[in-house]
C-alpha positions as a Markdown table, in Angstrom:
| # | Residue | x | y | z |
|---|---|---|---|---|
| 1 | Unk | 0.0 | 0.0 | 0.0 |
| 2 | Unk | 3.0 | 2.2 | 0.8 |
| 3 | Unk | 4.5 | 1.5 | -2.4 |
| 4 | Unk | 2.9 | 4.7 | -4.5 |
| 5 | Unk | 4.7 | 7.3 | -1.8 |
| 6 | Unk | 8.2 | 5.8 | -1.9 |
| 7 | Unk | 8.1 | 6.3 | -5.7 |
| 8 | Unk | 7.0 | 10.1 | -5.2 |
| 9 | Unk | 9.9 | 10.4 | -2.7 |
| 10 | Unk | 12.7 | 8.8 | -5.4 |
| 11 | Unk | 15.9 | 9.3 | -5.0 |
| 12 | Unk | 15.4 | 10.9 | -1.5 |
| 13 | Unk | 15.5 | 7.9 | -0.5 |
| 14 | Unk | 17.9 | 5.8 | -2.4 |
| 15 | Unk | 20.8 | 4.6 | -0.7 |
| 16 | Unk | 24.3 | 4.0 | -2.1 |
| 17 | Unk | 26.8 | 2.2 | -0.5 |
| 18 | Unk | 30.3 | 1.7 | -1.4 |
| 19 | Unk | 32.2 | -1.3 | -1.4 |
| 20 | Unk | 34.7 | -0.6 | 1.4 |
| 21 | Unk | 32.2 | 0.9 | 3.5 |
| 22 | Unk | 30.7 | -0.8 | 6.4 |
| 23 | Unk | 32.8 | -4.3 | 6.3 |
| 24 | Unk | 33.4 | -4.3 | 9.9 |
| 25 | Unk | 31.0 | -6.5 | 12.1 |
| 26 | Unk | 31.4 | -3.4 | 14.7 |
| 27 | Unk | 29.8 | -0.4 | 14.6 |
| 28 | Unk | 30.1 | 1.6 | 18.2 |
| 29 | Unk | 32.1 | -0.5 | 20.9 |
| 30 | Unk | 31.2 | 1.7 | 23.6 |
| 31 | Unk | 27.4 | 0.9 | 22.8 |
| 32 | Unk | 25.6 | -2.4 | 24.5 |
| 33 | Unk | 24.1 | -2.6 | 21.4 |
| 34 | Unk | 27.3 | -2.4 | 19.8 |
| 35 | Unk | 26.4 | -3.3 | 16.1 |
| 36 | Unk | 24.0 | -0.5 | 16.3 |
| 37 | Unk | 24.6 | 2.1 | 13.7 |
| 38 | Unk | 24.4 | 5.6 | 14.9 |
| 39 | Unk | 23.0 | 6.9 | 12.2 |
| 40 | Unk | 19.9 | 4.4 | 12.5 |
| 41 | Unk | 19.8 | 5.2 | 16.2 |
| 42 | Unk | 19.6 | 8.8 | 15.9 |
| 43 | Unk | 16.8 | 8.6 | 13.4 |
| 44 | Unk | 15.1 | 6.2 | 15.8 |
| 45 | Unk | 15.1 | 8.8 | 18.2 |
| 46 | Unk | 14.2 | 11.4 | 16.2 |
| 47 | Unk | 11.2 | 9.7 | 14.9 |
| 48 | Unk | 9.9 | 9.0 | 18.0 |
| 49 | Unk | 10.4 | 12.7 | 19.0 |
| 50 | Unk | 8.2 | 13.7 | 15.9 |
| 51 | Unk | 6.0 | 11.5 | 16.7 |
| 52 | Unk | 5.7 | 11.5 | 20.8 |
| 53 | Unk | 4.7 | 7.6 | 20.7 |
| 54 | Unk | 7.1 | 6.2 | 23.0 |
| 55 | Unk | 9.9 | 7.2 | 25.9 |
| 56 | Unk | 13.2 | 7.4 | 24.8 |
| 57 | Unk | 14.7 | 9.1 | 27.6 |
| 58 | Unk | 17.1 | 6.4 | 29.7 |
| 59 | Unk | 16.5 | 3.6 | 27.2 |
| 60 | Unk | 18.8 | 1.4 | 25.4 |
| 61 | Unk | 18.0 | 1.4 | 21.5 |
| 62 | Unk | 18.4 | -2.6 | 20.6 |
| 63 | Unk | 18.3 | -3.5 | 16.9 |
| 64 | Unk | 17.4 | -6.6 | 15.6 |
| 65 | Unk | 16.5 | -8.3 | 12.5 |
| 66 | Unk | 12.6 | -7.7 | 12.7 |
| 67 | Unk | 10.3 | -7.6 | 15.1 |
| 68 | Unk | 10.7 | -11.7 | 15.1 |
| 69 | Unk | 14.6 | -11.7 | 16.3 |
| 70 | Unk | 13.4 | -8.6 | 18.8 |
| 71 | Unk | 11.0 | -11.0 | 20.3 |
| 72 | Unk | 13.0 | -14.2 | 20.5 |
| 73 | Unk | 16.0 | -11.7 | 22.4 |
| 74 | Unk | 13.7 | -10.1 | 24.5 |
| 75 | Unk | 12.5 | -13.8 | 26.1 |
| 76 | Unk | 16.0 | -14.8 | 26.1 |
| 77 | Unk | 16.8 | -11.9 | 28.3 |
| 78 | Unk | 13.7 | -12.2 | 30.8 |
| 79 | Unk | 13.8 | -16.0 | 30.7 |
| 80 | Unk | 17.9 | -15.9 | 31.7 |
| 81 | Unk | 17.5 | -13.4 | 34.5 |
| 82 | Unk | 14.3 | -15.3 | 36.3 |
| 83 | Unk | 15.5 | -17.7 | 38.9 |
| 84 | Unk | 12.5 | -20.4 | 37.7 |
| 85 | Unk | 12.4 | -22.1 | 34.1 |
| 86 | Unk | 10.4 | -22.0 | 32.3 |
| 87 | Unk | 8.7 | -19.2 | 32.1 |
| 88 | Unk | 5.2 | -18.9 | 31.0 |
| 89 | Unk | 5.1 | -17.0 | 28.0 |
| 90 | Unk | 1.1 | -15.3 | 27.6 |
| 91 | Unk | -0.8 | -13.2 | 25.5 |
| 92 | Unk | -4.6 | -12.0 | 25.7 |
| 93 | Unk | -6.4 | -13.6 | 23.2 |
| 94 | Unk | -6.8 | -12.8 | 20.0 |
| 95 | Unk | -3.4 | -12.9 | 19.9 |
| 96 | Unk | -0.5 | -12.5 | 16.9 |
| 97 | Unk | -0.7 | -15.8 | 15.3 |
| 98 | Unk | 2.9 | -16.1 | 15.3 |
| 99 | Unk | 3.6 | -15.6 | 18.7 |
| 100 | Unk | 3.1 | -19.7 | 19.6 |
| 101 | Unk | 5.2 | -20.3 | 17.3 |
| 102 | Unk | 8.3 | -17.8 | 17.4 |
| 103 | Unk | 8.1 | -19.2 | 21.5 |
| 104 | Unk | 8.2 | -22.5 | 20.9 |
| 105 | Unk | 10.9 | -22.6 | 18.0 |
| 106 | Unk | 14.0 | -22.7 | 19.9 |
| 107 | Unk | 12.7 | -25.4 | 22.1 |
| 108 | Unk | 14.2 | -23.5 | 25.3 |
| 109 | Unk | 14.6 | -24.3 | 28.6 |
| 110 | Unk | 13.9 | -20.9 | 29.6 |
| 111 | Unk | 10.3 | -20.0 | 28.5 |
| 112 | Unk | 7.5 | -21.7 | 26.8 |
| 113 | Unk | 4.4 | -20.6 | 25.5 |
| 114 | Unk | 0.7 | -21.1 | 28.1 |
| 115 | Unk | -1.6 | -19.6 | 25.9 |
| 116 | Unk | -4.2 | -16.7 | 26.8 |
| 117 | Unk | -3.2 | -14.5 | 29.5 |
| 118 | Unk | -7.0 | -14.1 | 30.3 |
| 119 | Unk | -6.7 | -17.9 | 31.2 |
| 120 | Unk | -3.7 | -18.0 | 33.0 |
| 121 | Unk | -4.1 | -19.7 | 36.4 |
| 122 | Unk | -0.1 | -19.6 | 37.6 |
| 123 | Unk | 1.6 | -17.3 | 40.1 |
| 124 | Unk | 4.3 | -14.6 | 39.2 |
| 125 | Unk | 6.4 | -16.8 | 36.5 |
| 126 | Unk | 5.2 | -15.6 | 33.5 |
| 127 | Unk | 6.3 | -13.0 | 30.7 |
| 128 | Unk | 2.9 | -11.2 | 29.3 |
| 129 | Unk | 3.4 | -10.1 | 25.7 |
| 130 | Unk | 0.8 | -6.9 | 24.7 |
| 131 | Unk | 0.6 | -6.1 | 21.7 |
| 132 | Unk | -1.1 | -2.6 | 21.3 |
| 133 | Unk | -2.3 | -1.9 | 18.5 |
| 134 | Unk | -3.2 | -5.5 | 18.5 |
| 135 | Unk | -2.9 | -8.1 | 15.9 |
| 136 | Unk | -5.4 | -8.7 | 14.9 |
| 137 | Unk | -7.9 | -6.9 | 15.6 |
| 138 | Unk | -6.7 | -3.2 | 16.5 |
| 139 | Unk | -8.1 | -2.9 | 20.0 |
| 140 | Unk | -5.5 | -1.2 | 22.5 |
| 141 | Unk | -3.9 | -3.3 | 25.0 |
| 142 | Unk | -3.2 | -3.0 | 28.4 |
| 143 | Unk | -1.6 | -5.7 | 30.6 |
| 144 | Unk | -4.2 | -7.8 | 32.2 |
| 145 | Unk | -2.1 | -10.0 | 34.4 |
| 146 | Unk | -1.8 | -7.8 | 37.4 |
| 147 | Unk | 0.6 | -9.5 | 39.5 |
| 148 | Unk | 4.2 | -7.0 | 39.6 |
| 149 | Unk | 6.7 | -9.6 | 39.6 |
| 150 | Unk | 5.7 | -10.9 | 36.3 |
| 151 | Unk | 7.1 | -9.4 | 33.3 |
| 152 | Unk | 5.6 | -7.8 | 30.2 |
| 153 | Unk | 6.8 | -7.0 | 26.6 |
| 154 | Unk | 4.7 | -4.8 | 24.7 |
| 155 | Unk | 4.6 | -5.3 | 21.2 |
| 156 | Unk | 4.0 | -2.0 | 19.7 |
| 157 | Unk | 4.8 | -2.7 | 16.1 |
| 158 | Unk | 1.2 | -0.7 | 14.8 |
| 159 | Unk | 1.7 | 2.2 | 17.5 |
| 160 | Unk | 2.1 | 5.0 | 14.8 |
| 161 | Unk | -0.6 | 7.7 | 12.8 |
| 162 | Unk | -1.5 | 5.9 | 10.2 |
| 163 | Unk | -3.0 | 2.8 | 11.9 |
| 164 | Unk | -4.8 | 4.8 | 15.3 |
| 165 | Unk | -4.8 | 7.8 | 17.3 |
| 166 | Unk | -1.8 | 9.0 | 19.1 |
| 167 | Unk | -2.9 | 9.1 | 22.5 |
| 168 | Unk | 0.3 | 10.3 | 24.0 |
| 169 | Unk | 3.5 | 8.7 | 25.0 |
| 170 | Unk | 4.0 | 5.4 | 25.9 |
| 171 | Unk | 6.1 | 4.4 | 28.8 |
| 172 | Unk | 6.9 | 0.8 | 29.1 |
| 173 | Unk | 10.3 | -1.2 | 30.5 |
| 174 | Unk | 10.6 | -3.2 | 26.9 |
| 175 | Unk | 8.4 | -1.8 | 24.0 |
| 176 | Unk | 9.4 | -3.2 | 20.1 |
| 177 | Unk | 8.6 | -1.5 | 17.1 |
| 178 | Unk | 9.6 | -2.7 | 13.7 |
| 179 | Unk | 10.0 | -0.8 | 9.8 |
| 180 | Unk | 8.0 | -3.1 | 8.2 |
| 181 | Unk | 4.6 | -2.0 | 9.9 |
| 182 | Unk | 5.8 | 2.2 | 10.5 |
| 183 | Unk | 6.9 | 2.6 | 6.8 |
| 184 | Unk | 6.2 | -0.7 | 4.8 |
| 185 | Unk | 9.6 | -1.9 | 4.2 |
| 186 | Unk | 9.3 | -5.5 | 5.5 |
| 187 | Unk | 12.0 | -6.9 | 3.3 |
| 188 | Unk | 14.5 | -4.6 | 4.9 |
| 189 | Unk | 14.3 | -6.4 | 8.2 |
| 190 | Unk | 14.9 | -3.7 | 11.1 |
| 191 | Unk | 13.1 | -4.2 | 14.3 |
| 192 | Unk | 14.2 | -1.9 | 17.3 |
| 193 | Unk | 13.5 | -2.3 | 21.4 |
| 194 | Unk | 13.2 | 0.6 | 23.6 |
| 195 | Unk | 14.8 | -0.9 | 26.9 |
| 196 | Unk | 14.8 | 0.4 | 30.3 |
| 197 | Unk | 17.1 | -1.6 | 32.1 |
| 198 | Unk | 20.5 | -2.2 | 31.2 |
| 199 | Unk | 21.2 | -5.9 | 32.5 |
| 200 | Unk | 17.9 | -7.0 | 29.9 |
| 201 | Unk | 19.0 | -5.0 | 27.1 |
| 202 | Unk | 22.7 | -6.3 | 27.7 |
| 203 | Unk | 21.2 | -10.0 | 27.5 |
| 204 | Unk | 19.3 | -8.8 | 24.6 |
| 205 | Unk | 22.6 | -7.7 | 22.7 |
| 206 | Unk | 24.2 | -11.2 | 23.5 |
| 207 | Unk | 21.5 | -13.5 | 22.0 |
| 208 | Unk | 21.3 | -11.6 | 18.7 |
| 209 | Unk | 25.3 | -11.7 | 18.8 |
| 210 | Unk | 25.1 | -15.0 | 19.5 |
| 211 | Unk | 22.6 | -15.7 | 16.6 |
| 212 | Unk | 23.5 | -13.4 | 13.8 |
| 213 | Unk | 26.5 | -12.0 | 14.8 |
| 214 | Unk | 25.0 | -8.6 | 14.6 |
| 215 | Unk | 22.2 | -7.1 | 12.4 |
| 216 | Unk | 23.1 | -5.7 | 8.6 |
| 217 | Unk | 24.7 | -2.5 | 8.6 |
| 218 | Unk | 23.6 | -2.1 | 4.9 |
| 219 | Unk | 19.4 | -2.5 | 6.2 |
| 220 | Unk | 20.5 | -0.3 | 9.1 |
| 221 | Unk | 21.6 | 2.3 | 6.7 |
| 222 | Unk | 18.6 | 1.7 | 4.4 |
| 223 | Unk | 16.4 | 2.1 | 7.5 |
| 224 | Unk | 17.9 | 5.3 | 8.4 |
| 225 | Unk | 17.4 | 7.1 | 5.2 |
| 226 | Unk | 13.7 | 6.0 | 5.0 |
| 227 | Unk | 13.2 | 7.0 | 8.8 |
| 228 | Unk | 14.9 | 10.9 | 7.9 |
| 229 | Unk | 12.8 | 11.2 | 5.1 |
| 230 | Unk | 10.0 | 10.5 | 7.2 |
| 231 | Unk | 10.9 | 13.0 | 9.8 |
| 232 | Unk | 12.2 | 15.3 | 7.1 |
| 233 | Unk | 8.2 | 16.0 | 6.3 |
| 234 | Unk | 7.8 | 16.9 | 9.1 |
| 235 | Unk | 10.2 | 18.9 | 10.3 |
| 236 | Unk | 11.3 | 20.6 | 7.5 |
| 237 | Unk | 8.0 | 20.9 | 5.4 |
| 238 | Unk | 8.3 | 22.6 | 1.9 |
| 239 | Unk | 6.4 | 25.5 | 0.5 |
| 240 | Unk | 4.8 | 23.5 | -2.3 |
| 241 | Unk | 4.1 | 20.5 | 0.5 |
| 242 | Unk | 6.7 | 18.0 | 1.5 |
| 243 | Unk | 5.9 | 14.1 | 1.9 |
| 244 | Unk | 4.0 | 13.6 | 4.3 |
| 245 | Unk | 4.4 | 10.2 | 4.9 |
| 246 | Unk | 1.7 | 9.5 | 7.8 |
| 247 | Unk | -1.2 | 11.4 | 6.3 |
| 248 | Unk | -0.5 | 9.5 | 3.5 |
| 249 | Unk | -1.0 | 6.3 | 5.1 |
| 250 | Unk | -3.8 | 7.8 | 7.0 |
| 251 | Unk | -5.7 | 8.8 | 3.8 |
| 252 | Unk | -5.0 | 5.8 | 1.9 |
| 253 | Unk | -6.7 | 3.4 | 5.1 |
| 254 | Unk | -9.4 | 5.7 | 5.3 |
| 255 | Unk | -10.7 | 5.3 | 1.8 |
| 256 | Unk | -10.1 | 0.8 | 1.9 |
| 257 | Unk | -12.2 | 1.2 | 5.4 |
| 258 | Unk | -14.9 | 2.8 | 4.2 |
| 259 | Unk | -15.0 | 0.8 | 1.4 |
| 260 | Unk | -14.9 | -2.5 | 3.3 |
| 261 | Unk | -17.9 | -1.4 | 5.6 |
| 262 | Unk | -19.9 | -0.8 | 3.1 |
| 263 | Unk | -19.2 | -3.7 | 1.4 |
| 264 | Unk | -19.8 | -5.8 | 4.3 |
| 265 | Unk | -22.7 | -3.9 | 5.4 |
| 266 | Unk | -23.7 | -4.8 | 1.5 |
| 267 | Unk | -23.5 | -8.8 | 2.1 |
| 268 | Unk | -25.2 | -9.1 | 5.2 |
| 269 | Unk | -22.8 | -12.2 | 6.1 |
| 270 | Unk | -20.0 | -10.4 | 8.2 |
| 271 | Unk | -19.4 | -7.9 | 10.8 |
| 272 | Unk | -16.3 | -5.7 | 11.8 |
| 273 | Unk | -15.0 | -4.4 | 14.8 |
| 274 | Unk | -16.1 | -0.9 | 15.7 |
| 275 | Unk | -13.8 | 2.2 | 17.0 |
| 276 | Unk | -14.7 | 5.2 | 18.7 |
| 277 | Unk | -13.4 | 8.2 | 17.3 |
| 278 | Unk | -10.4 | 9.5 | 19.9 |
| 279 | Unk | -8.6 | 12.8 | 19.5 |
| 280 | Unk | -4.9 | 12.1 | 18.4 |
| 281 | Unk | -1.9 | 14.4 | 19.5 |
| 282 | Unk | 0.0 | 14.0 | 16.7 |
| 283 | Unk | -2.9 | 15.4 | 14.0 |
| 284 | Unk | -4.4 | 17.8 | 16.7 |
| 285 | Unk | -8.1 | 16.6 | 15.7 |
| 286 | Unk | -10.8 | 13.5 | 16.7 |
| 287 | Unk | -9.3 | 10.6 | 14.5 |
| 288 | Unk | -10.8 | 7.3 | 14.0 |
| 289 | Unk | -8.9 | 3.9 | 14.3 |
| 290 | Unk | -7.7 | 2.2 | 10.7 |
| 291 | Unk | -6.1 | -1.6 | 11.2 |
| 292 | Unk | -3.4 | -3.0 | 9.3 |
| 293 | Unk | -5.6 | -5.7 | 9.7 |
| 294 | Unk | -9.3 | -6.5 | 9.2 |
| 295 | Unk | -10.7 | -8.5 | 11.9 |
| 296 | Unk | -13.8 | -10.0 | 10.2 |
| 297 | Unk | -16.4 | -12.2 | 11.4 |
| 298 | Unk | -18.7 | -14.8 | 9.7 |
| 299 | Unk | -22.0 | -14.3 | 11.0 |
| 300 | Unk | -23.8 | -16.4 | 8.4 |
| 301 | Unk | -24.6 | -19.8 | 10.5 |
| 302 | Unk | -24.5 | -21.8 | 7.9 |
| 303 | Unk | -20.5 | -20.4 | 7.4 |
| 304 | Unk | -18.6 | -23.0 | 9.7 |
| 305 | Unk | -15.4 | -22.5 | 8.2 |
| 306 | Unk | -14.6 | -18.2 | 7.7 |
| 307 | Unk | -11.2 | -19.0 | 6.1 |
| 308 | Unk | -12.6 | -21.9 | 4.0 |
| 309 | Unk | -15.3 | -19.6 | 2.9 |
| 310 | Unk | -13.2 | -16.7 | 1.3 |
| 311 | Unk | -10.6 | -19.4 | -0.1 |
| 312 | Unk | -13.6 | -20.3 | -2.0 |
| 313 | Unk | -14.1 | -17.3 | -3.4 |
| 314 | Unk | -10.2 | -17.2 | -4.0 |
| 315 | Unk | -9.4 | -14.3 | -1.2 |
| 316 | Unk | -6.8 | -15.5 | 0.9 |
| 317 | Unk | -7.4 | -14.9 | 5.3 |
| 318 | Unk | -6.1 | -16.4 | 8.0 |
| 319 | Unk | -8.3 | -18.5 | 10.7 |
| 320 | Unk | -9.4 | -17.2 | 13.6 |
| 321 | Unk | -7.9 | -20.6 | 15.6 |
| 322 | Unk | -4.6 | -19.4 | 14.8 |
| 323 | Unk | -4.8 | -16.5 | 17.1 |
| 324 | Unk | -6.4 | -18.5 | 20.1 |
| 325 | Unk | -10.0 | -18.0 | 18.9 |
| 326 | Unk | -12.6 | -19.7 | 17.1 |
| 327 | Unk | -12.9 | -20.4 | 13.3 |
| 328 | Unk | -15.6 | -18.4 | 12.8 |
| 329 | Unk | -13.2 | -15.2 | 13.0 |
| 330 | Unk | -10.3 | -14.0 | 10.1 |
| 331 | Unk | -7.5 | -11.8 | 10.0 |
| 332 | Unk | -7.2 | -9.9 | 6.0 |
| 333 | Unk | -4.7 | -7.8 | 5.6 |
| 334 | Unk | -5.3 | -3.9 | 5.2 |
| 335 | Unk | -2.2 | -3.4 | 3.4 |
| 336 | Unk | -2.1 | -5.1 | 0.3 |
| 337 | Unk | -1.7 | -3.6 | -3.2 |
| 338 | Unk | -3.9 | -1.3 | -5.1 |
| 339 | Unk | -5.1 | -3.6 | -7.5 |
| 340 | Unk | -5.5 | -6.6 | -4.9 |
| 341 | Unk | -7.2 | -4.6 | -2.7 |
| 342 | Unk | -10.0 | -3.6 | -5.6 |
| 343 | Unk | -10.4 | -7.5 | -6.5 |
| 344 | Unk | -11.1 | -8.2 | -2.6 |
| 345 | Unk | -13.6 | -5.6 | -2.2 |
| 346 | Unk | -15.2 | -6.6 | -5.5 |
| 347 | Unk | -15.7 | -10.0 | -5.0 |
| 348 | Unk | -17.6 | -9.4 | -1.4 |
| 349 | Unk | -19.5 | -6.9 | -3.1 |
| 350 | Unk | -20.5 | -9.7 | -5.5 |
| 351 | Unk | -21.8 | -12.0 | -3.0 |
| 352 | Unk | -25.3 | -12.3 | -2.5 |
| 353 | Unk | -26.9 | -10.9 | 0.8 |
């Protein structure tokens, strides 16, 4: 979806990169982090400035190789400094789909996955992961395990303008964002953590050394250039109008959610969650919530099977069982091309009501 403004920006945001340059593995070997660019850092920071979604002030800036290697460092980190093992590893369902499976995958001794933190029935040994914006279905999150010796990660990979209103900053011990979901470049592979406390975000550091030896200088680079241009919009807007890169976004998810209301509301068969409008601090106005996701229901009784249903009609979901609910529920992505994103909304138009 994102694709039309990086073309308008061009070369503003091309990166070139000699040969010689960044062949080291190092980058700063005063840093924890110390394979962390300080280019990509600053820009980081800057962002979040701009955007006044999350403290920065006293944190450690922990890059990673997506949100994925953020979240398998992050419980490496909690699980090696808890005194029990293993951890339970929770989330409030629905939850990401993937994060069963990104738990489970290095079959550790240190954590394992328990399910939904609304049915959690165990004492204080447990790491609660909140992801707000959630995925799937946009709701904000707040912790719901209350007990303080537990620990919580919030995911915050959707907490930016485009997706829902900025309602001021957010002050967490470990929060993860990642470039795929703030500006669309998921091949690029950057994830960052926002740490609070240094002996977690030095454990952090050693599992992604210890796995990947460091993260790519050349995607931190690329990150850092699309993060200033970004920022650069906003900043240092010019007379004949600058990109704007989040009212861009804002626009385009405005238009596909209006259009997939009515075209449920057309069918008859389906039913989407509903936002209030809340005033955001970044546009200064009442904004409404647009997902990167659609969280769609089947409502039709004789539709047992939601993803079965659209594969049928050759639009691909994902089932509501992988994200600890029932299959009457799918996730549809919000973010897809133009042109796929006019054949989805045209064949449920198309269905009879």
């Amino acid at each position: 979806m994102f694709e039309p403004l990086w073309k308008e920006v061009g070369d503003n945001a091309t990166v070139t990169i000699s040969g010689w340059e960044k062949m080291s593995y190092t980058s700063c070997d005063e840093n924890i982090c110390w394979f962390l660019e300080p280019e990509f850092a600053s820009e980081v920071l800057r962002l979040h400035k701009i955007v006044n979604n999350a403290a920065t002030n006293g944190r450690h800036i922990i890059v990673g190789v997506g949100s994925t290697q953020m979240i398998h460092a992050t419980l490496h980190a909690l699980g090696a400094i808890k005194d029990r093992h293993p951890v339970n590893v929770v989330s409030a369902a629905p939850y990401y789909s993937m994060y069963p499976g990104i738990v489970d995958l290095m079959k550790s001794g240190l954590y394992h996955w328990a399910g939904d933190a609304a049915a959690f029935r165990g004492d204080d040994n447990f790491i609660e992961l909140v992801c707000s914006p959630n995925n799937p279905d946009g709701t904000i999150r707040h912790a719901i395990l209350g007990n303080e010796a537990g620990k919580r990660v919030h995911d915050m990979a959707y907490y930016w303008p485009q997706y829902t209103p900025m309602r001021g900053l957010a002050d967490h011990d470990i929060m993860l964002f990642t470039l795929s979901k703030a500006t669309g470049h998921a091949g690029t592979r950057i994830g960052w953590a926002l740490v609070k406390d240094k002996e977690v975000a030095c454990e952090m550091a050693k599992f992604i050394t210890l796995n990947t030896i460091g993260v790519s200088k050349d995607s931190q680079v690329r990150a850092a250039t699309i993060l200033k241009v970004i920022s650069d919009g906003y900043e240092f807007p010019k007379p004949n109008g600058a990109v704007q890169f989040f009212h861009f976004g804002r626009h385009q998810l405005a238009d596909r959610w209006r259009r997939l209301r009515q075209a449920v509301e057309k069918s008859g068969q389906f039913s989407l969650p509903r936002f209030s409008p809340e005033f955001c601090e970044f546009f200064k106005e009442h904004a409404e919530t647009y997902p990167g996701f659609a969280w769609l229901r089947c409502e039709d009784q004789k539709i047992n099977d939601c993803e079965g249903f659209f594969k049928r009609i050759n639009v691909l979901t994902r089932s509501g069982k992988y994200f600890g609910v029932g299959p009457e529920y799918v996730r549809i992505s919000m973010l897809d091309t133009d042109g796929n994103f006019d054949a989805f909304i045209k064949r449920i138009s198309s269905l009879d009501s």
